[in-house]
C-alpha positions in Angstrom: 29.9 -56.7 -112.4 28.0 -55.0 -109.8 26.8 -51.6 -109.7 26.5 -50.2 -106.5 23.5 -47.5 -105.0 25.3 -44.1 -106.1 22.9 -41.7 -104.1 22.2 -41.5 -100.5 18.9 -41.9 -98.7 17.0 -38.6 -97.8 15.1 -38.4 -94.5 15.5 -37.1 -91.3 13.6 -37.6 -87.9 10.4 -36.1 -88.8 9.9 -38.2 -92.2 6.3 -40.0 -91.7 6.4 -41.8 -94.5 9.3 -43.5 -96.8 9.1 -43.9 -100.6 11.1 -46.8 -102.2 12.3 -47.2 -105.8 14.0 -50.3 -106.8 17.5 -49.3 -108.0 18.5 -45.6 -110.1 18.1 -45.5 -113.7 21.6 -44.0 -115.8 20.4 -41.2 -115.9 20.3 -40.6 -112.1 23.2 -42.3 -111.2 24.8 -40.0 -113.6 23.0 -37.1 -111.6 23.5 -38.6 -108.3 20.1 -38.2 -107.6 16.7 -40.0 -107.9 14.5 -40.0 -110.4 16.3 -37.5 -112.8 15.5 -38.9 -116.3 13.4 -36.1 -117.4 10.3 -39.0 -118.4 10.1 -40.2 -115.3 7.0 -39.0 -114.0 8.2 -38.8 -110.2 8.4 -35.3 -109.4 5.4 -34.2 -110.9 3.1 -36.9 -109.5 4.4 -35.7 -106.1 4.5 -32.0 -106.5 0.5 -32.6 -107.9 -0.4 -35.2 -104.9 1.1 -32.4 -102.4 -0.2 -30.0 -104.3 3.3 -28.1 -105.0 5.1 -26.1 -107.7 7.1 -28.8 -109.6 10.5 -28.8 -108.4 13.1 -28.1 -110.3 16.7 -28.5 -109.2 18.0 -31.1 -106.5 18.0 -28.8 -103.9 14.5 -27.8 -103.9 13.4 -31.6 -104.5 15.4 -32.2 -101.4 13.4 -29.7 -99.1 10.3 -30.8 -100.8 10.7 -34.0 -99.7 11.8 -33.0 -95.8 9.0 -30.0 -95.6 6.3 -32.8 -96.4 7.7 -35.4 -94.1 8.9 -37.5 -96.9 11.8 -39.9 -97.2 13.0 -41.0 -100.1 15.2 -44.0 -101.3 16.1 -47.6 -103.1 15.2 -51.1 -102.3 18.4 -52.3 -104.1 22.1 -51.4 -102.6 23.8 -53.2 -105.4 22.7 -55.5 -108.4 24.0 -56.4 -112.0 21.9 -54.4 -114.2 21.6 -54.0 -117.6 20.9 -50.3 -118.8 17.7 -48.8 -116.1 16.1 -52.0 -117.0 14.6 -53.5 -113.7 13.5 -56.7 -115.9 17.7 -57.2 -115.7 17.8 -56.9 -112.1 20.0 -59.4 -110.6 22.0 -60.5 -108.0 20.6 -58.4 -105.7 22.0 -56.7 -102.4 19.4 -54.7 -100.4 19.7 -51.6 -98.4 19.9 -51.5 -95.1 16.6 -49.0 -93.7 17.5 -49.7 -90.2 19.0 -45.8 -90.0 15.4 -44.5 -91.5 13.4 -47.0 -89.5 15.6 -45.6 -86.2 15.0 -42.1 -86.9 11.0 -43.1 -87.7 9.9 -45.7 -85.9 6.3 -44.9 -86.7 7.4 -44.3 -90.8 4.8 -45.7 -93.2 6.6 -47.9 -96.6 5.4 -47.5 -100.1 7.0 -48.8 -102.6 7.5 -47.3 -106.6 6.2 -50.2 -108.9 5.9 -53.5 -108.7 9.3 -54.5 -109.0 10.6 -52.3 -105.6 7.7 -54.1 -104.2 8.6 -57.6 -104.9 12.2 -56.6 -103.7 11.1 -55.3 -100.5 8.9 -58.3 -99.8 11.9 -60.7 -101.0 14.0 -58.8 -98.5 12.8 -56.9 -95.7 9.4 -57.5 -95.1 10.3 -60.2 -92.7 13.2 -58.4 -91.0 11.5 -55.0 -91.0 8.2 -56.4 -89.8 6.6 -54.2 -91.7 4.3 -54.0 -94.7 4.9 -51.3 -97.5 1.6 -50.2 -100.2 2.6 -50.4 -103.3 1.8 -47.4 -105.9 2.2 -47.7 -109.3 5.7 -46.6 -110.8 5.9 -43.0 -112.3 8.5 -45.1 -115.0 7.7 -44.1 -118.5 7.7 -47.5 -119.3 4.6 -48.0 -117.0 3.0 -47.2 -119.9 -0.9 -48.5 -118.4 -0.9 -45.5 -116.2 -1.4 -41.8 -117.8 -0.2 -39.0 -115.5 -3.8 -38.3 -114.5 -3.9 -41.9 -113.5 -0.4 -42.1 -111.4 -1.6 -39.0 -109.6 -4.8 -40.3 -108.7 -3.0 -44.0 -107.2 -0.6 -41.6 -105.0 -3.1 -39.7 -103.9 -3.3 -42.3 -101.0 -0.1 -41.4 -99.5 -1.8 -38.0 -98.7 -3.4 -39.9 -95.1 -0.1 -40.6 -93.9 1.4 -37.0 -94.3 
C-alpha cells in the first residue's frame, strides 16, 4: 500500500537553491518533518557548511533554511516502502517542483544521496530541463562518509547561496 509524502515543501521566492531527499524516513513522517531521526546527519552538515548554530526545533530549521535561501524537499510524492529503507523504494510517484521551480526560476537542484538522485534523473530531469549535483546523503547508513567528510562534499553548495 502506498505511503504518501507527509510534509510539505519549504521555499519561498527568494530560495537559490533546492535540496532533494528521496522520500522521509518513520521517524520524520512521524515528526512531520525532514530529516528528524536524530542520526541523520542533515542538520548539522548544513548548520557547519553555513556556518550556523545547529538548529534545534522545527521552527528554527525552517528559518534556517529561508534566511540562507534554501529550499528543502522529496523527490518521491508516494511509494511502497518498507521501513526508511530506500533500497525498498517502489512504485514510485514523484513530486511535482513546478510550484518551487515557478517561484525560482533561476533555483540550483542537489540532490541527498544517490538514490534521490537516480529518482530525479528517472523523473524530472527531462521535464524540468534541468540538472541537479548530487551530494552525498547525511543517512547514517552512508556509512563511507564521516561527518568531517559530508561537510566537506556540501561545502559546494556554498557558490550558489
Amino acid at each position: 500500500m502506498p505511503i504518501l509524502h507527509p510534509i510539505d515543501p519549504i521555499y519561498n521566492e527568494d530560495c537559490r537553491i533546492l535540496i532533494l531527499g528521496s522520500f522521509p524516513s518513520v521517524k520524520s513522517r512521524e515528526n512531520a518533518f525532514f530529516y528528524s531521526h536524530p542520526q541523520n546527519r542533515f542538520w548539522k552538515v548544513l548548520c557547519a557548511v553555513l556556518q550556523e548554530p545547529l538548529a534545534e526545533t522545527t521552527e528554527e530549521k525552517k528559518e534556517l533554511l529561508l534566511r540562507h535561501h534554501i529550499a528543502l524537499w522529496d523527490v518521491i510524492a508516494s511509494c511502497d516502502i518498507t521501513g526508511s529503507a530506500d533500497s525498498t523504494i517502489q512504485n514510485v510517484i514523484p513530486n511535482d517542483l513546478s510550484p518551487i521551480i515557478k517561484a525560482s526560476p533561476d533555483i540550483k537542484i542537489f540532490t541527498n544521496g544517490t538514490v534521490a538522485h537516480r529518482y530525479y534523473r528517472r523523473y524530472m530531469e527531462n521535464p524540468m530541463g534541468r540538472q541537479a549535483i548530487a551530494l552525498p546523503s547525511t543517512s547514517p547508513a552512508n556509512a563511507a562518509f564521516t561527518l568531517s567528510k559530508l561537510i566537506a562534499a556540501w561545502q559546494v553548495i556554498g557558490q550558489y547561496l
